[in-house]
SETOR-491859 format. One record per residue (C-alpha): residue number from 0; x, y, z. Coordinates in Angstrom, 3 decimals. Layout:
BEGIN
REC  drenza        c1        c2        c3
REC     NUM         X         Y         Z
...
//
This chain:
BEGIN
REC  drenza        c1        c2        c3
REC       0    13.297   -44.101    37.196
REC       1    10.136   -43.589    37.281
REC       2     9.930   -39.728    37.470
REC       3    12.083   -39.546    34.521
REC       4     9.206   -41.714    32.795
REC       5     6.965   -38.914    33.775
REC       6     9.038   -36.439    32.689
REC       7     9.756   -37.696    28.951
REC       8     6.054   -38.308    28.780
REC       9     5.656   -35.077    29.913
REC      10     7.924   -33.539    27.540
REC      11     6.420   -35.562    24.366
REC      12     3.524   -33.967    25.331
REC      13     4.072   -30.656    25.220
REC      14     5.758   -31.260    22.099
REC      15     2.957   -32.439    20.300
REC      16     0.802   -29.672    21.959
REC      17     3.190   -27.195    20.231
REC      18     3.089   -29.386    17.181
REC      19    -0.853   -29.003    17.128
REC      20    -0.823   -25.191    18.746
REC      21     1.498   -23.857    15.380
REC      22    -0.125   -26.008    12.935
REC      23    -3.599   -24.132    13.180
REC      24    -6.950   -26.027    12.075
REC      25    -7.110   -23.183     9.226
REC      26    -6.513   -23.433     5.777
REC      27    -3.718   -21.246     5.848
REC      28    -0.374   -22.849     4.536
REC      29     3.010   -22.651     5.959
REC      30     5.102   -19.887     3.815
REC      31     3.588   -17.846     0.682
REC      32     4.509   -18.420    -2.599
REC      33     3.747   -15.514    -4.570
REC      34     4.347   -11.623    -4.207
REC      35     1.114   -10.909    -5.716
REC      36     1.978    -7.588    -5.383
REC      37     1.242    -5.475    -9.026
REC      38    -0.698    -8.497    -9.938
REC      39    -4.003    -9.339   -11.074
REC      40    -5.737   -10.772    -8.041
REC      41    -7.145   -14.131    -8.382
REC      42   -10.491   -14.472    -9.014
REC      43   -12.774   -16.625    -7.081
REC      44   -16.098   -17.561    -6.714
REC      45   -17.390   -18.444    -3.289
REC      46   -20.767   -19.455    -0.839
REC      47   -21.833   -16.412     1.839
REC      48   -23.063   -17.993     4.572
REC      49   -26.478   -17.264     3.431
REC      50   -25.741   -19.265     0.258
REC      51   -25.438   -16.292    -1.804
REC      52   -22.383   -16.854    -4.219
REC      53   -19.443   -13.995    -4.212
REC      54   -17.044   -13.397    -7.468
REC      55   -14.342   -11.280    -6.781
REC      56   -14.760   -10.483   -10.895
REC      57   -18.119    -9.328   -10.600
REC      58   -16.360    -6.334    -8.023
REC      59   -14.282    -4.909   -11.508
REC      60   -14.183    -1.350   -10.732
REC      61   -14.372    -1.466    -7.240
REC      62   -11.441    -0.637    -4.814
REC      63   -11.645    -4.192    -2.497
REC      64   -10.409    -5.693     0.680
REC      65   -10.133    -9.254     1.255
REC      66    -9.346   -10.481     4.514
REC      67    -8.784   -14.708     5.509
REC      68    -9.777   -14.878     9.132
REC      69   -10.844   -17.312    11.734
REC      70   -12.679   -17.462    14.444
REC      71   -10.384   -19.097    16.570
REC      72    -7.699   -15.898    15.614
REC      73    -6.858   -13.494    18.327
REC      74    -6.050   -10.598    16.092
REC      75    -8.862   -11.416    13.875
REC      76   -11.232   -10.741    16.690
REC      77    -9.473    -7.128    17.157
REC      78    -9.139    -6.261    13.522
REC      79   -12.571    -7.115    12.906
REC      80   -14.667    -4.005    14.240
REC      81   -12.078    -1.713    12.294
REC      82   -13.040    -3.428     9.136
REC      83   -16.857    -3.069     9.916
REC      84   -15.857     0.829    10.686
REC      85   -14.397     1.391     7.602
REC      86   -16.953    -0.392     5.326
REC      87   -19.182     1.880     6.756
REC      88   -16.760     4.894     5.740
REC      89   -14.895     3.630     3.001
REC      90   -18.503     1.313     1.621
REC      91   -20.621     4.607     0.174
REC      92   -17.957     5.538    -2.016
REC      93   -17.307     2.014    -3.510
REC      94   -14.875     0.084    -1.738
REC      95   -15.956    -3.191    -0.715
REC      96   -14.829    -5.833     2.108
REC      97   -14.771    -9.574     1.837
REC      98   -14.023   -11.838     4.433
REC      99   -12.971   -14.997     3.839
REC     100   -13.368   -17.485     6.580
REC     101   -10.233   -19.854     6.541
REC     102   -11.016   -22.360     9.645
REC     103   -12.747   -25.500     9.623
REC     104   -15.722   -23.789    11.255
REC     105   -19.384   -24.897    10.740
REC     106   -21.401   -22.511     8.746
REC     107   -24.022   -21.810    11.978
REC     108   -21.040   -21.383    14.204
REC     109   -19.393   -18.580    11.960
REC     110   -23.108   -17.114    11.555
REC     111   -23.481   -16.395    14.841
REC     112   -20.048   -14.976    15.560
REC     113   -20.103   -12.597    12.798
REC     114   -23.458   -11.738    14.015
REC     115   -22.109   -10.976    17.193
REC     116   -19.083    -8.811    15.769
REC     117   -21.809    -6.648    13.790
REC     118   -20.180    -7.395    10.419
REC     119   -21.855    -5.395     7.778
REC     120   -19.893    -6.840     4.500
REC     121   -20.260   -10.275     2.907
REC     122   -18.268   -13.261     4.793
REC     123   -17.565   -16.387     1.913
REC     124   -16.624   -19.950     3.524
REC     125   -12.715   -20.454     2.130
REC     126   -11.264   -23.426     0.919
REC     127    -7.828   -24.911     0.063
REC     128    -7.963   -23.672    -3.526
REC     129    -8.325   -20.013    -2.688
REC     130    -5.740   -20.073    -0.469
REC     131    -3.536   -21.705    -2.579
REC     132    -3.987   -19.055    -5.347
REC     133    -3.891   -15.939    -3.126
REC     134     0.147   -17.835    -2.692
REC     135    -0.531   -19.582     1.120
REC     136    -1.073   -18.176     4.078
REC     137     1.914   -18.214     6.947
REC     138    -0.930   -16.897     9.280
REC     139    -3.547   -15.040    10.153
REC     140    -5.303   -12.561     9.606
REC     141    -4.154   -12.275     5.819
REC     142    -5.587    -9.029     3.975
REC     143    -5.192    -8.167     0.031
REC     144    -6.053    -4.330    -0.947
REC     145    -7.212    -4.800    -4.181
REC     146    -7.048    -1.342    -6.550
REC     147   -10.660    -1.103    -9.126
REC     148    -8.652    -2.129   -12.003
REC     149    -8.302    -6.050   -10.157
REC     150    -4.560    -5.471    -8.994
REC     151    -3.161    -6.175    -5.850
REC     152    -1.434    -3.123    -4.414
REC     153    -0.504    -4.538    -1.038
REC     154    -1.038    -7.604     0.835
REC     155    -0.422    -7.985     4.660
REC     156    -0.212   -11.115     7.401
REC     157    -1.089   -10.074    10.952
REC     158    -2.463    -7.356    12.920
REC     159    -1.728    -4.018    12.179
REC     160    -2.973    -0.501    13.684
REC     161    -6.536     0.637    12.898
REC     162    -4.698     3.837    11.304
REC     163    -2.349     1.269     9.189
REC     164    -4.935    -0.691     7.833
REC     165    -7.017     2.891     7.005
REC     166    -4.312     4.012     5.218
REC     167    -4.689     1.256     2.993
REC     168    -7.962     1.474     2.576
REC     169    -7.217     5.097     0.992
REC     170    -4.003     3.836    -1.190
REC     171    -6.859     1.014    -2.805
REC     172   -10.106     4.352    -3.227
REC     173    -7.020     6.273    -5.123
//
């Protein structure tokens, strides 16, 4: 009697573990709600983590990437030094890449591991509106390749190749 005690315990555990493991601390929602896709992208106005403010408007004219990560995000971590290799490219010639941090994170925290990762483009602290209006999140990473005219002309959840995501940088300089 007892070990089957131990084992329903056990098994409500690893249930709620689950629970907690695909419900991520992010900002990211379950399933998106918009094909954004042709579309004006939404405009927002974030902090940098230097307290600098960040208005996707103000980039009119500019090809631009946006990318929700976390720090906690496996493929984040990998994608990462591509996008810091291609701002350096793609950066000279206009195109610019915003990351938008979509955890819970403290601002000294996500200082320090961006400083580690080398990133070389401005990193804005998310929030549950901007999420909401880029159409949710299912997970992350979540990138928008934004054309200079302001319209989305692809958006993509999860890790991709270094060549994909290059590619895409070219469709948005076009």
């Amino acid at each position: 009697m007892k070990q089957t005690n131990v084992l329903v315990v056990i098994a409500v555990c690893l249930v709620l573990v689950a629970f907690v493991a695909f419900r991520s601390p992010s900002r990211a929602s379950a399933t998106p709600t918009l094909d954004p896709k042709g579309q004006l992208a939404p405009d927002f106005k974030l902090a940098t983590l230097d307290g600098k403010t960040v208005r996707l408007s103000d980039l009119r004219g500019h090809p631009v990437v946006v990318n929700f990560w976390a720090t906690w995000c496996e493929p984040c971590r990998i994608e990462m030094p591509w996008f810091v290799e291609l701002q350096k490219q793609y950066g000279p010639r206009g195109l610019q890449v915003i990351g938008i941090v979509a955890d819970d994170t403290g601002a000294e925290e996500i200082t320090q591991f961006t400083t580690k990762m080398g990133v070389n483009y401005p990193v804005v602290l998310g929030n549950e509106s901007v999420v909401s209006t880029y159409g949710g999140l299912p997970f992350l990473p979540a990138t928008f390749y934004i054309d200079r005219d302001g319209h989305v002309v692809d958006r993509v959840f999860g890790l991709k190749g270094r060549d994909d995501i290059e590619q895409k940088f070219q469709d948005v300089m076009k």
